[in-house]
C-alpha positions as CSV (number, residue, x, y, z in Angstrom):
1,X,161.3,137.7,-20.2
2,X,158.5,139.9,-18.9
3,X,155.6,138.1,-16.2
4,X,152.2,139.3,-17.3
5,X,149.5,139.3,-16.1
6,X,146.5,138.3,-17.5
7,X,142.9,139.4,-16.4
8,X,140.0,136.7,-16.7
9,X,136.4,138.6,-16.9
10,X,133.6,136.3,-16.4
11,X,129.9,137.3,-18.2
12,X,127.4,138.2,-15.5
13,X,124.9,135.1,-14.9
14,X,121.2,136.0,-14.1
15,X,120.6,132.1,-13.3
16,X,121.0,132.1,-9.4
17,X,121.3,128.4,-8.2
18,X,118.8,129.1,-5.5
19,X,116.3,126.5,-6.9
20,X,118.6,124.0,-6.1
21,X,119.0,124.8,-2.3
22,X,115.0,125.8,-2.1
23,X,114.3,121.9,-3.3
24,X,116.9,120.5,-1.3
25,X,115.5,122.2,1.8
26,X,111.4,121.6,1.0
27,X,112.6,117.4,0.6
28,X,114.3,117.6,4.1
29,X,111.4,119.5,5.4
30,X,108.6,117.3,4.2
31,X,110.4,114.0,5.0
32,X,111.5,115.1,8.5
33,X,108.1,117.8,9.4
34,X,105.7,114.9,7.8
35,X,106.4,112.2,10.0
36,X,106.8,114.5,13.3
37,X,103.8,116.1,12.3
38,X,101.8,112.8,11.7
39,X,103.6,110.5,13.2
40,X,103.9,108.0,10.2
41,X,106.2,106.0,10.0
42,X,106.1,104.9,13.8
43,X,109.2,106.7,15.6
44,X,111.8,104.0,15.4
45,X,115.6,103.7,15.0
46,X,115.3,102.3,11.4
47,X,113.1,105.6,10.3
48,X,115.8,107.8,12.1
49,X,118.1,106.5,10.2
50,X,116.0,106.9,6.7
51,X,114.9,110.2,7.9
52,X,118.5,111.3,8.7
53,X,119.9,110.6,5.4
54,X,117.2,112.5,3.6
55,X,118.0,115.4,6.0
56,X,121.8,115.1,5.2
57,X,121.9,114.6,1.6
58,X,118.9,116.8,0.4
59,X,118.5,119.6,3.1
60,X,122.2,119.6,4.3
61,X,124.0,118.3,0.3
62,X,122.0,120.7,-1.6
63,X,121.9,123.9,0.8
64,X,125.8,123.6,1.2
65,X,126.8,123.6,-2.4
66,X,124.5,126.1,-3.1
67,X,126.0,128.5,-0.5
68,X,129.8,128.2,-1.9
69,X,128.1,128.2,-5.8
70,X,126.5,132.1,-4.4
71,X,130.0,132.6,-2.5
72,X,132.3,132.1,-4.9
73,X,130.1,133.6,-7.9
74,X,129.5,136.9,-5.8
75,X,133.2,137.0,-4.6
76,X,135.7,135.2,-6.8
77,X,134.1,135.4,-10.2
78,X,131.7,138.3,-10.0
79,X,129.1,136.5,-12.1
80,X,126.4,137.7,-10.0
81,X,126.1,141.4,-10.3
82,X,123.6,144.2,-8.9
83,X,122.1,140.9,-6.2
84,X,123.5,142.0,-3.2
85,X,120.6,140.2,-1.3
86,X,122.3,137.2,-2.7
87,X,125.3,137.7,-0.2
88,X,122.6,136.8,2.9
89,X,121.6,133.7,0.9
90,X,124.9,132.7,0.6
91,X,125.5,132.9,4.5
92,X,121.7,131.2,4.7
93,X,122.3,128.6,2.2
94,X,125.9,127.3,3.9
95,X,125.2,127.6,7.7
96,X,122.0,126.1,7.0
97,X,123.7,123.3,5.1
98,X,126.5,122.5,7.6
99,X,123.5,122.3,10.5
100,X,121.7,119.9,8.3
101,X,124.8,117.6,8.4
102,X,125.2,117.7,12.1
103,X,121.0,117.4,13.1
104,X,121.0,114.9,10.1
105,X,124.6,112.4,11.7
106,X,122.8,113.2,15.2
107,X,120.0,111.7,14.3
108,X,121.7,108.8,13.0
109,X,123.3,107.9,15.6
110,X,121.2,108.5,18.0
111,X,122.8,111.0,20.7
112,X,121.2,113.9,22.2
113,X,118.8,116.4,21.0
114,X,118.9,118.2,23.8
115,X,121.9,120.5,23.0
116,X,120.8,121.6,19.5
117,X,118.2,123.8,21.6
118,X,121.6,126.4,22.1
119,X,122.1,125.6,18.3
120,X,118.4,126.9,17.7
121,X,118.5,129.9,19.0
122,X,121.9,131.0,16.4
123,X,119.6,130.0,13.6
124,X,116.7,131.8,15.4
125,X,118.8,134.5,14.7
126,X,120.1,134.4,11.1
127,X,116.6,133.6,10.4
128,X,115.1,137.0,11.9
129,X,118.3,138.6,9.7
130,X,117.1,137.1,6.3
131,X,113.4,138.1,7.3
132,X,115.1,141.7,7.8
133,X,117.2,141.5,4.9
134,X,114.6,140.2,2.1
135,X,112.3,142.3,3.5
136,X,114.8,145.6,3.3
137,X,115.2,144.5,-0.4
138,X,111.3,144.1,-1.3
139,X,111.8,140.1,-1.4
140,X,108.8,139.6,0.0
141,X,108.3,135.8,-0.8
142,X,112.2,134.9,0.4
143,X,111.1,137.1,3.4
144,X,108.2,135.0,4.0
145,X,110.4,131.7,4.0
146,X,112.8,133.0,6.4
147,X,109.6,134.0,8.6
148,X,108.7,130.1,8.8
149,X,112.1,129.7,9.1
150,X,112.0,131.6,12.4
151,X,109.1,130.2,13.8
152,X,110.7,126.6,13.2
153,X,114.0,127.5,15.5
154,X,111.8,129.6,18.2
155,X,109.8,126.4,18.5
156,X,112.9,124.6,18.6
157,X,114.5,126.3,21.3
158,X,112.2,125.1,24.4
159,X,111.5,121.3,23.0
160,X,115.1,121.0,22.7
161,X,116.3,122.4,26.5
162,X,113.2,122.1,28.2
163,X,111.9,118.8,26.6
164,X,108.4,120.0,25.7
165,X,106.8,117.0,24.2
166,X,103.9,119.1,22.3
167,X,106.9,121.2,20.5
168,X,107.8,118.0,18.3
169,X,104.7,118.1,16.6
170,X,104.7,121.7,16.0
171,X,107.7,122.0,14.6
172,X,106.7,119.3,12.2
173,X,104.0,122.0,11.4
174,X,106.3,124.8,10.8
175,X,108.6,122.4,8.9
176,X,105.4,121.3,6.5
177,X,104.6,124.4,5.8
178,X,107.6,126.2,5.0
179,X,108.7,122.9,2.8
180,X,105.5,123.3,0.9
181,X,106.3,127.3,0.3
182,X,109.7,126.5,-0.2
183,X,108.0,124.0,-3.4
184,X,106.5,127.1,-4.4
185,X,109.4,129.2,-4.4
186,X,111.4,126.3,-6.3
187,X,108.5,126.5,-9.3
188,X,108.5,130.1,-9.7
189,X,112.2,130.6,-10.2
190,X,112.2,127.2,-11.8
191,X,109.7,128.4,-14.3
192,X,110.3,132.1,-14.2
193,X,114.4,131.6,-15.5
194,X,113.3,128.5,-18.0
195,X,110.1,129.3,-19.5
196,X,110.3,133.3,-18.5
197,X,107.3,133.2,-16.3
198,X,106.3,135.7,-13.8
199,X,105.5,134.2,-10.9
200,X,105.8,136.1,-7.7
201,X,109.2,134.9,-6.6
């Protein structure tokens, strides 16, 4: 009895799932930059915890499955050919994810924020890489997300460690407005895959 192997070739998929983490992300953003921003609701440990699980499940859920979705298409299965941008999204899409979890079960609980300011300035850092990276490959709308990505986590870094009380509301700025682009970036390849439109995406 002869072992053979057998070869499984997968067809080549043009529907990336980014959609999916660029909604998951704009939802987090809104709920969590619209009432730093505004201040509405009233800061209180019931809206933590309401704000919190919209940070974990749609900003930290939906960035996270779409990172290992883009990892194991681009390395197991192969399904996303000639995209090598899409191997920085992957990265962007799961670290994002798994910080989302732990801002989203700190702010649950209610420990410190203090520390995330070390965690800020990592992400400060992949986010200057994606702005490098989209921008390398003439994605100029991812690059501009990854641009108010940036200016988020450099905001974050000195209301975190140095408690600047002004910071708060400017990263709910940042957050606004990159959720709002990030809406936009969800309709174009939304509607640019389903209904073959050509937005600039």
């Amino acid at each position: 009895m002869h072992n053979q192997i057998v070869d499984v070739v997968f067809d080549s998929s043009k529907f990336w799932p980014v959609a999916i983490g660029f909604f998951g992300l704009a939802t987090g953003y809104l709920v969590m930059g619209g009432q730093a921003l505004f201040q509405f609701p009233k800061a209180s440990r019931e809206v933590d915890k309401t704000v919190a699980m919209w940070g974990l499940w749609m900003a930290g859920f939906m960035q996270f499955i779409t990172g290992v979705y883009l990892t194991v298409g681009l390395t197991w299965f192969g399904v996303f050919t000639n995209a090598a941008p899409l191997y920085m999204a992957a990265v962007a899409f799961t670290a994002y994810g798994v910080h989302w979890f732990a801002v989203s079960h700190r702010r649950y609980i209610g420990s410190s924020a203090v520390p995330e300011g070390w965690m800020a300035i990592a992400v400060f850092m992949l986010s200057v890489l994606g702005v490098i990276v989209f921008q390398g490959a003439g994605d100029i709308p991812v690059a501009i997300l990854f641009v108010g990505l940036s200016l988020i986590y450099i905001t974050e870094i000195p209301t975190r460690l140095f408690s600047w009380s002004f910071g708060g509301r400017l990263i709910g700025l940042w957050q606004v407005l990159t959720g709002l682009w990030l809406i936009y970036l969800t309709y174009g390849v939304v509607l640019n895959f389903a209904l073959g439109y050509h937005w600039w995406v």
